[in-house]
N, CA, C and O atoms as a DFTB+ gen file, in Angstrom:
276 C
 N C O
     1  1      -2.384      10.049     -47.327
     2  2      -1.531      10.751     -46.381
     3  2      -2.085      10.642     -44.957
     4  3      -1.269      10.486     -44.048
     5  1      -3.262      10.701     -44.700
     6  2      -3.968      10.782     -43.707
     7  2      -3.818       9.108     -42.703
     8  3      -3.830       8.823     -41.505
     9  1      -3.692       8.377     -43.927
    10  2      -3.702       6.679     -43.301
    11  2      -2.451       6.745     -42.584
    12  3      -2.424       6.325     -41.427
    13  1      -1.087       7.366     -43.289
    14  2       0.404       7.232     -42.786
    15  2       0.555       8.345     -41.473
    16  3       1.553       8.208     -40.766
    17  1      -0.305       9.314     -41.179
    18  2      -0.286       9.855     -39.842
    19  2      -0.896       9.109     -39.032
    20  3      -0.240       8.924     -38.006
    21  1      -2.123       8.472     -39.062
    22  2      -2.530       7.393     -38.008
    23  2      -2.070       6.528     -37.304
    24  3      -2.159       6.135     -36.140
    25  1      -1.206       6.132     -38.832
    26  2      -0.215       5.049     -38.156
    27  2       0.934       5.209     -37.944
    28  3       1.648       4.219     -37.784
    29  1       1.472       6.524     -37.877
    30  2       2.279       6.975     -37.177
    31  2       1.785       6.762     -35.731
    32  3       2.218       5.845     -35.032
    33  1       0.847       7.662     -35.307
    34  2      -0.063       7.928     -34.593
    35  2       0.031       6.380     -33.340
    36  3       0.330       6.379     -32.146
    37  1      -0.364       5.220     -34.262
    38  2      -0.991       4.469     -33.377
    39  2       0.279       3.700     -33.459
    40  3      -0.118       2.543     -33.325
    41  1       1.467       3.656     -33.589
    42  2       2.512       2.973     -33.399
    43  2       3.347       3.804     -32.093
    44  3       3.908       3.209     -31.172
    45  1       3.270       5.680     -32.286
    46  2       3.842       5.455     -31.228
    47  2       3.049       6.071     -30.047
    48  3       3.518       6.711     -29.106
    49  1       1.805       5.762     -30.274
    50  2       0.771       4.868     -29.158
    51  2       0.937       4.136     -28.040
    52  3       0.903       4.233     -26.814
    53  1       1.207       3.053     -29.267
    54  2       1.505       1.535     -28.592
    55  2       3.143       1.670     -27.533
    56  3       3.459       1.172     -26.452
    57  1       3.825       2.538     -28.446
    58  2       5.390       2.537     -27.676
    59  2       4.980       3.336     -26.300
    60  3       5.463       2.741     -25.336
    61  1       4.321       4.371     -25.959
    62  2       3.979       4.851     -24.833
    63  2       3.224       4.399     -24.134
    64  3       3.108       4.819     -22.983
    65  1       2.331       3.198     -24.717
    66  2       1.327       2.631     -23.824
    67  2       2.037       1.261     -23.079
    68  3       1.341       0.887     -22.136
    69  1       3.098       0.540     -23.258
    70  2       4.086       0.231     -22.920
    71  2       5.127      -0.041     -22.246
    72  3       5.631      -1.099     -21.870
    73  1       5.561       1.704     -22.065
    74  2       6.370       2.409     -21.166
    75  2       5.446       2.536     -19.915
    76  3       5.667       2.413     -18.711
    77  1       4.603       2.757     -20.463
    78  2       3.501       3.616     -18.978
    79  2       3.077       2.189     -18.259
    80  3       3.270       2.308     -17.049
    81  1       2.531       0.799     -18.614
    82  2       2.233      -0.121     -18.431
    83  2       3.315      -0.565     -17.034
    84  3       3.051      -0.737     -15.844
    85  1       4.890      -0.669     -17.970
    86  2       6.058      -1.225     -17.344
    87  2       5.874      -0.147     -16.082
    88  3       5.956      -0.825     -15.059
    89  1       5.654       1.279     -15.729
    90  2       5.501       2.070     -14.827
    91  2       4.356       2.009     -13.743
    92  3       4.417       2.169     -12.524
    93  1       3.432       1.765     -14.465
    94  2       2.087       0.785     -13.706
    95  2       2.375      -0.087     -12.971
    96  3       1.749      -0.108     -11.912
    97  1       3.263      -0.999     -13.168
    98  2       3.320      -2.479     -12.594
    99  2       4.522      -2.245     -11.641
   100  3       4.664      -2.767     -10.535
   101  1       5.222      -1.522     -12.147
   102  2       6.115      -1.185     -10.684
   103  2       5.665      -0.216      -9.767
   104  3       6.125      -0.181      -8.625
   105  1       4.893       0.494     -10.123
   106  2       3.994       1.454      -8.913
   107  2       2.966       0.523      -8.154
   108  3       2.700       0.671      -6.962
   109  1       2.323      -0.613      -9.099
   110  2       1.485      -1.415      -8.145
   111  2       2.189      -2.241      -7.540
   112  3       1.704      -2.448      -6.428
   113  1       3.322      -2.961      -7.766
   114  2       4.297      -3.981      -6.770
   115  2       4.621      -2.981      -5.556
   116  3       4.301      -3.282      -4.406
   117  1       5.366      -1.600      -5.911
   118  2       5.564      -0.956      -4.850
   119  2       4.437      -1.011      -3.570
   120  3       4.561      -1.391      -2.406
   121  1       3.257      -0.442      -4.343
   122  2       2.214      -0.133      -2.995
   123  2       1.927      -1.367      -2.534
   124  3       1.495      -1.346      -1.382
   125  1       2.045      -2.818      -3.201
   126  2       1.905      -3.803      -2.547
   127  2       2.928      -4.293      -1.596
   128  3       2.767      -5.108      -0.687
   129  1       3.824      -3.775      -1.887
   130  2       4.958      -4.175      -1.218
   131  2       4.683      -3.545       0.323
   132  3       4.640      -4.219       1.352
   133  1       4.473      -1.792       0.206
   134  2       4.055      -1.207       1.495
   135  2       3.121      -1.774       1.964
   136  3       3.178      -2.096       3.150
   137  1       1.919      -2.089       1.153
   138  2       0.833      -2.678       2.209
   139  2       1.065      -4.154       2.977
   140  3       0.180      -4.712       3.626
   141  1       2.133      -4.569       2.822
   142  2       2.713      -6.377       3.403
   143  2       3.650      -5.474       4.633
   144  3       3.635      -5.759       5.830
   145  1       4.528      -4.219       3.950
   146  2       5.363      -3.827       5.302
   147  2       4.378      -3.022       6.783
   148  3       4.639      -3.117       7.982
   149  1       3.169      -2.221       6.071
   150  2       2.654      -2.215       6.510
   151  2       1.640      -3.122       7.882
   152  3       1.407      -2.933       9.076
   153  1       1.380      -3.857       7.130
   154  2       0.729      -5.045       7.720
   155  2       1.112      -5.756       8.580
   156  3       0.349      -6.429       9.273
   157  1       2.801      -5.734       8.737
   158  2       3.733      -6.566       9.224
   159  2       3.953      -5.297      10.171
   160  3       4.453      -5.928      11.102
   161  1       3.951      -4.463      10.456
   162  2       4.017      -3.320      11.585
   163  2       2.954      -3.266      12.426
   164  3       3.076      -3.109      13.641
   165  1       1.651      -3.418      11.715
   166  2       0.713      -3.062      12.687
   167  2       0.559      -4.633      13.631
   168  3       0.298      -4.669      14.833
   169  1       0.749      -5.624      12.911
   170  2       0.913      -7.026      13.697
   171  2       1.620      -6.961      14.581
   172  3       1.253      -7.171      15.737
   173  1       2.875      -6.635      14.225
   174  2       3.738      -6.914      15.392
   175  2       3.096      -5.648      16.775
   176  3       2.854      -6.007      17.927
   177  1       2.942      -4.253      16.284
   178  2       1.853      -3.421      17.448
   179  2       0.835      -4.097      17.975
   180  3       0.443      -3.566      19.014
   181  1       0.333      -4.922      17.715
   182  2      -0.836      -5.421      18.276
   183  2      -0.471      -6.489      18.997
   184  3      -0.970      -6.766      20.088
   185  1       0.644      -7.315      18.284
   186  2       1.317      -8.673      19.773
   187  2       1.997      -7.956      20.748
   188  3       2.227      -8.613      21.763
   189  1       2.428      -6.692      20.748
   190  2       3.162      -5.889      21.796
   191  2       2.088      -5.771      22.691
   192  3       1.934      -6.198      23.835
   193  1       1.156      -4.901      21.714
   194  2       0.095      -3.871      22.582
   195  2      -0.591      -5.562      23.942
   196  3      -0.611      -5.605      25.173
   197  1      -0.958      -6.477      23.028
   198  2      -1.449      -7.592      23.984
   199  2      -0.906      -8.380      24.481
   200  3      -1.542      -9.266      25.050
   201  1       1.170      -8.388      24.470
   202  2       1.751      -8.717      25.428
   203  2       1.442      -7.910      27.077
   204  3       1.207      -8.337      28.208
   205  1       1.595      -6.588      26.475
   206  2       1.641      -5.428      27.983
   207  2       0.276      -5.662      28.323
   208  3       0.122      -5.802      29.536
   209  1      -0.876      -5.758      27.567
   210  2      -1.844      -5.752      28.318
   211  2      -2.764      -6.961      29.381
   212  3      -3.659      -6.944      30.225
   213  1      -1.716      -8.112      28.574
   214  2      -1.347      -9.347      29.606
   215  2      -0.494      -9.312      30.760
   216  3      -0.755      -9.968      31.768
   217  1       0.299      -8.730      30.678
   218  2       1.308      -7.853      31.870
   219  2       0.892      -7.283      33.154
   220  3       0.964      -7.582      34.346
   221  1       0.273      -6.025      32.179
   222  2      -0.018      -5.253      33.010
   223  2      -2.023      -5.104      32.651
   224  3      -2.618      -4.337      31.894
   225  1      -2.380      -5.846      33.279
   226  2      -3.858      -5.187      32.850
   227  2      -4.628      -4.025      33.405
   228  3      -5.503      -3.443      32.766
   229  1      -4.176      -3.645      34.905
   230  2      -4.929      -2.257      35.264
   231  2      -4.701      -1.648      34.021
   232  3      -5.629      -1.264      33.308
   233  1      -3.460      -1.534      33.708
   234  2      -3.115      -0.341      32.540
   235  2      -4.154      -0.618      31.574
   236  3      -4.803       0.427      31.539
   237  1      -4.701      -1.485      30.729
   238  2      -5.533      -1.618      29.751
   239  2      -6.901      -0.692      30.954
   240  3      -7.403       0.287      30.401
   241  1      -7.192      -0.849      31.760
   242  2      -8.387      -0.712      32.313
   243  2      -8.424       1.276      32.347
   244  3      -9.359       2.038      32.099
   245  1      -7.614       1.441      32.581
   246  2      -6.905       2.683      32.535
   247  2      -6.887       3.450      31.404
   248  3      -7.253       4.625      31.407
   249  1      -6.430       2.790      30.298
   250  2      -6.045       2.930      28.479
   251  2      -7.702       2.994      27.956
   252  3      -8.145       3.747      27.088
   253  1      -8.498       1.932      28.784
   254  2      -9.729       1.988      27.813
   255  2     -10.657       3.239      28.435
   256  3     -11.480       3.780      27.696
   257  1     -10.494       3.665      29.791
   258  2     -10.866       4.478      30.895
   259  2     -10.477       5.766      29.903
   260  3     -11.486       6.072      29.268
   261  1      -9.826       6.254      29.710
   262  2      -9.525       7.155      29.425
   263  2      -9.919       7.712      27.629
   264  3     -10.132       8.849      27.207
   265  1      -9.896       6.527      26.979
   266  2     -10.739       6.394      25.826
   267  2     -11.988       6.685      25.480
   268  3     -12.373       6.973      24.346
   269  1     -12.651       6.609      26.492
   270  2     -14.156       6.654      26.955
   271  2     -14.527       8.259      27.002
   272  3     -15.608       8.720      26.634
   273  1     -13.188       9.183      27.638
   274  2     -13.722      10.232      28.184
   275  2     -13.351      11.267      26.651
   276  3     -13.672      12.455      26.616
């Protein structure tokens, strides 16, 4: 009796280990997905930030001036 609860047991185990897996792999595509949209935001901030500061450079002198204090 004891063998047929186990394997109860470890069959629906396996069916939840499974489910949770398929839930795993779409929670890790997700956060990978944010960390590419991510990534792709702060790039484009940083060709902005060093367009203007090609522009305008007092302002960087100013921006880092004030960083300091």
């Amino acid at each position: 009796m004891a063998a047929w609860n186990l394997g109860d047991f470890c069959a629906s185990s396996g069916k939840v280990l499974t489910e949770l897996t398929k839930e795993y792999e779409a929670h890790a595509k997700a956060i990978l997905d944010m960390k590419k949209d991510l990534d792709t935001i702060f790039k484009r901030a940083r060709n902005v930030k060093a367009a203007l500061y090609a522009k305008f450079p007092t302002a960087k002198m100013a921006a880092l001036a004030s960083e300091e204090q």
